[in-house]
VMD Tcl script that draws the C-alpha trace (Angstrom):
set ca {
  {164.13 109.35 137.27}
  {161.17 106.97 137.78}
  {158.79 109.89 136.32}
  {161.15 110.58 133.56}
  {161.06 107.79 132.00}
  {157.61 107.16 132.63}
  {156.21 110.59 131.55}
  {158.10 109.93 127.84}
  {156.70 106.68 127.47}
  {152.65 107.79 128.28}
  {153.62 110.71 125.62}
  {154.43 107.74 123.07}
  {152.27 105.20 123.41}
  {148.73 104.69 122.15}
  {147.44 102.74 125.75}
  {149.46 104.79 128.10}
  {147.28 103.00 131.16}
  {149.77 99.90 129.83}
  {153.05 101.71 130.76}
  {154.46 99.92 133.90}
  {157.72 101.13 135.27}
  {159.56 99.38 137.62}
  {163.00 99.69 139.47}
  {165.27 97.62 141.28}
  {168.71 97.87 142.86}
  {171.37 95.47 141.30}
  {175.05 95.38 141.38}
  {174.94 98.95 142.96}
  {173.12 100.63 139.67}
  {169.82 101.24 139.66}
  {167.89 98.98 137.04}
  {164.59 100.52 135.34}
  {162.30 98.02 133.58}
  {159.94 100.12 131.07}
  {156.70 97.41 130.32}
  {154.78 98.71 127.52}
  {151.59 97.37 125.48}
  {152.60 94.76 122.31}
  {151.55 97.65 119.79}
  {153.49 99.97 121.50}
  {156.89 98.73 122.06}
  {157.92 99.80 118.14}
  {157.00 103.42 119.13}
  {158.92 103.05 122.12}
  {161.88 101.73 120.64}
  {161.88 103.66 117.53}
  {163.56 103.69 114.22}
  {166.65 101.62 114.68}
  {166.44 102.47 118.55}
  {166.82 105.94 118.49}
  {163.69 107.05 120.64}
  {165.42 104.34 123.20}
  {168.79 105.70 122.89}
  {167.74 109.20 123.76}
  {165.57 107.85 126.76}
  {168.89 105.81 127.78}
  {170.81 109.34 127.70}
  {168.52 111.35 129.58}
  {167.96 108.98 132.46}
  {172.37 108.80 132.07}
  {172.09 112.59 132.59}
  {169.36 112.45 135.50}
  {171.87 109.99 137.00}
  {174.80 111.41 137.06}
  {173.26 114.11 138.91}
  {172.17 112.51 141.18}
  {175.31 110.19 141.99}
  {173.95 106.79 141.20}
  {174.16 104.90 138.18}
  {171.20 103.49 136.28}
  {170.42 101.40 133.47}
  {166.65 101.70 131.02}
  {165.43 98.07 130.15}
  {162.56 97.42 127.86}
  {160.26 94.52 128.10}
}
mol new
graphics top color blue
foreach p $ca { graphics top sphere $p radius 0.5 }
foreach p [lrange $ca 0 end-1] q [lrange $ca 1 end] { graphics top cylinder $p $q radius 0.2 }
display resetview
């Protein structure tokens, strides 16, 4: 799921050596913290969050699969 998310958000940004993706275990879900560059978060993030929303869904779908639930936050 990691990869997922991280893959999408080298495709999207200009400085994809600036995407960071970290993940933590909290409350029993599995928290992803996407870091991108200043210029980049509004690419990222998208018209009225829509290219976030879709990320959001996929990694949903990747984690219902696999039986644990995860959250996508951006920083």
């Amino acid at each position: 799921m990691k990869e997922l998310i991280e893959y999408i958000a080298r495709s999207l940004a200009s400085d994809p050596d600036a995407v960071v993706v970290t993940e933590s275990m909290e409350d029993g879900r599995i928290v992803f913290r996407l870091q991108v560059a200043d210029e980049d978060k509004g690419k990222v993030i998208g018209r009225q969050g829509r290219v976030a929303q879709a990320m959001r869904v996929l990694l949903r779908v990747a984690s219902v699969k696999e039986g644990t639930p995860a959250v996508l936050e951006i920083i």
